[in-house]
N, C-alpha and C positions, 0 to 999 in steps of 0.2 A: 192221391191228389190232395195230397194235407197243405201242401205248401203252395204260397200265395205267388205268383207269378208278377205279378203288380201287388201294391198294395192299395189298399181303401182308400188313403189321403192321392194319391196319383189317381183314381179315378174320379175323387171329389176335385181337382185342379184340370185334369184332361177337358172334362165334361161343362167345369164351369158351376159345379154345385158348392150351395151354400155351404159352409165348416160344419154348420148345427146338421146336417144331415146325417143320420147315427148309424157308425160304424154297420149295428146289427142289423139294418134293415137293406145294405149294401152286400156284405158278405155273404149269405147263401146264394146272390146274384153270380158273385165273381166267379164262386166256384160253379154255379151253372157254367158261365160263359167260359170258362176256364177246361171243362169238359166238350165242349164246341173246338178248341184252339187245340186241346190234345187231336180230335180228327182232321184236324187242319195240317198240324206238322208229321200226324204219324209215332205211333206209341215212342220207337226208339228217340226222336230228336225230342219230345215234348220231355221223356226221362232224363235224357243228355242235359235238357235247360233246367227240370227241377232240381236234380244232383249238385250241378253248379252253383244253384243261387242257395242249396242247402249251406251247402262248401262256403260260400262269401259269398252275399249278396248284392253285395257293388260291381261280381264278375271283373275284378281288375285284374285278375290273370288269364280271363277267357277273352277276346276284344271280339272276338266272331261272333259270340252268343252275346254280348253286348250289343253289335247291333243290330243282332237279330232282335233283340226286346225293342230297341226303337222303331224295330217294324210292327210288333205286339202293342205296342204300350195304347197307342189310340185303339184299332181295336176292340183290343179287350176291354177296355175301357166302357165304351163305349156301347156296345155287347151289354156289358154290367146295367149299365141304364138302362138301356131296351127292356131287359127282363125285368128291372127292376119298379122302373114306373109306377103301375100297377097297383105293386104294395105301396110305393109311396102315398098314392092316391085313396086308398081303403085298406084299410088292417084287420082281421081277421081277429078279436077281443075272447072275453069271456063272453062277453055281450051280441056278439054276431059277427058281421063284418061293419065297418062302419069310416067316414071320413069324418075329420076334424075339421070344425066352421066355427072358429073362435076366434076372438081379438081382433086382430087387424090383419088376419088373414079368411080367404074365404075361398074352398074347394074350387078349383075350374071344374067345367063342364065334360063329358063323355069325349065329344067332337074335340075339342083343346088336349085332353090328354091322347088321344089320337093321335093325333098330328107329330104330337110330344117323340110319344113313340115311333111314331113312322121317321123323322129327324132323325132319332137316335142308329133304327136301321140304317138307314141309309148312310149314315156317319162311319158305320161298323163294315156293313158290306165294302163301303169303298176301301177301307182301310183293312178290308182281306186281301182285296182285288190286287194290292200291292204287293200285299206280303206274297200272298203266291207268286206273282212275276218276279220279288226278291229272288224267291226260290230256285223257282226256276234256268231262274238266270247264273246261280251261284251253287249248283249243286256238286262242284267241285268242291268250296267251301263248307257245305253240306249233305255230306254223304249220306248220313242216315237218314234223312229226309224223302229217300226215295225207297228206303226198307219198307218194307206188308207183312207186317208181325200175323200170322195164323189168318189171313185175309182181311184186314181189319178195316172197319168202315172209315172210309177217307173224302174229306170235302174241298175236293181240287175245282171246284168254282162254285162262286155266292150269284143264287138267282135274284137279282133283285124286283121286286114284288112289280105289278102290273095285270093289265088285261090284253094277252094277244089276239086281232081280232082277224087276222089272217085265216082264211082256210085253205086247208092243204087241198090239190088236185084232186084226189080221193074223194074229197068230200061233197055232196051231192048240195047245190048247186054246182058247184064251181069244176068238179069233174060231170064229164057228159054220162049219164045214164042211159046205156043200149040197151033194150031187152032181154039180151044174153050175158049183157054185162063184162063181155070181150073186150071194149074196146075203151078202155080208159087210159090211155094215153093223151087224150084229147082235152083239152079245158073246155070251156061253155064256151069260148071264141073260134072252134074249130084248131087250137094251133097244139101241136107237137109240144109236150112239155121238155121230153128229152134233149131237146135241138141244141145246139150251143149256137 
């Protein structure tokens, strides 16, 4: 995974980040997030896309993995920021960890970069949520996409974060509690859960 599937400046213009924001505090990001999108396509198609853009990186003889990457490009991108935040926020020194509050700039708050990051997700998750229906949709065009190299872990849908406050039937209110505990079929309103 040596090879950059995006590059830095496409995530600093994707995302909207200032130029000054330096290469090296990006990069170990990408390749995180870049490790995420290998589980996303499936060892052989993410090999298939690095090979290619080893080969030429403009992909002007591949046009299928071209626009597979315009399915990639937000994304990963954006993935990159997620994970990346963080360090932007506090760096890790000789000194300790520590944020910069000089000039005429001044650290946001815990809650601000929160949010920061929870944006960034949900920027990222939606821009899976596509690429896999791409996929799906085109797995003629992408064959290998549905290869399982030795069982390999694969992420065929983004949870996007929440609190579900639903209780299942099971679960005691809302299933009836018998003595013998036979008869949970039944919600707390007496009705058939099975019924259609």
């Amino acid at each position: 995974m040596s090879t950059n599937i995006i590059s830095v400046a496409q995530v600093r213009s994707t995302c909207g980040l200032a130029k000054t924001v330096d290469d090296r505090k990006l990069q170990p990001f990408l390749t995180l997030a870049q490790e995420e999108l290998e589980k996303v396509l499936g060892r052989t198609l993410y090999d298939e896309l690095e090979t290619a853009i080893e080969a030429d990186p403009t992909l002007a003889t591949e046009p299928d993995l071209l626009t597979l990457v315009g399915y990639i490009t937000g994304p990963l991108a954006w993935r990159t920021l997620q994970y990346s935040l963080p360090r932007l926020f506090a760096e890790p020194t000789a000194n300790g960890v520590h944020s910069v509050n000089g000039g005429d700039y001044q650290s946001v708050d815990s809650r601000t970069l929160s949010m920061q990051v929870t944006q960034a997700r949900s920027a990222a998750d939606g821009g899976y949520e596509r690429l896999l229906k791409f996929l799906d949709e085109n797995t003629a065009t992408y064959p290998t996409y549905n290869d399982n190299v030795q069982m390999e872990e694969r992420v065929n849908k983004m949870y996007p974060g929440g609190v579900i406050t639903r209780k299942s039937r099971w679960q005691y209110p809302y299933g009836i509690r018998t003595p013998d505990q036979t008869n949970r079929n039944l919600n707390q309103y007496g009705e058939c859960c099975n019924e259609h």
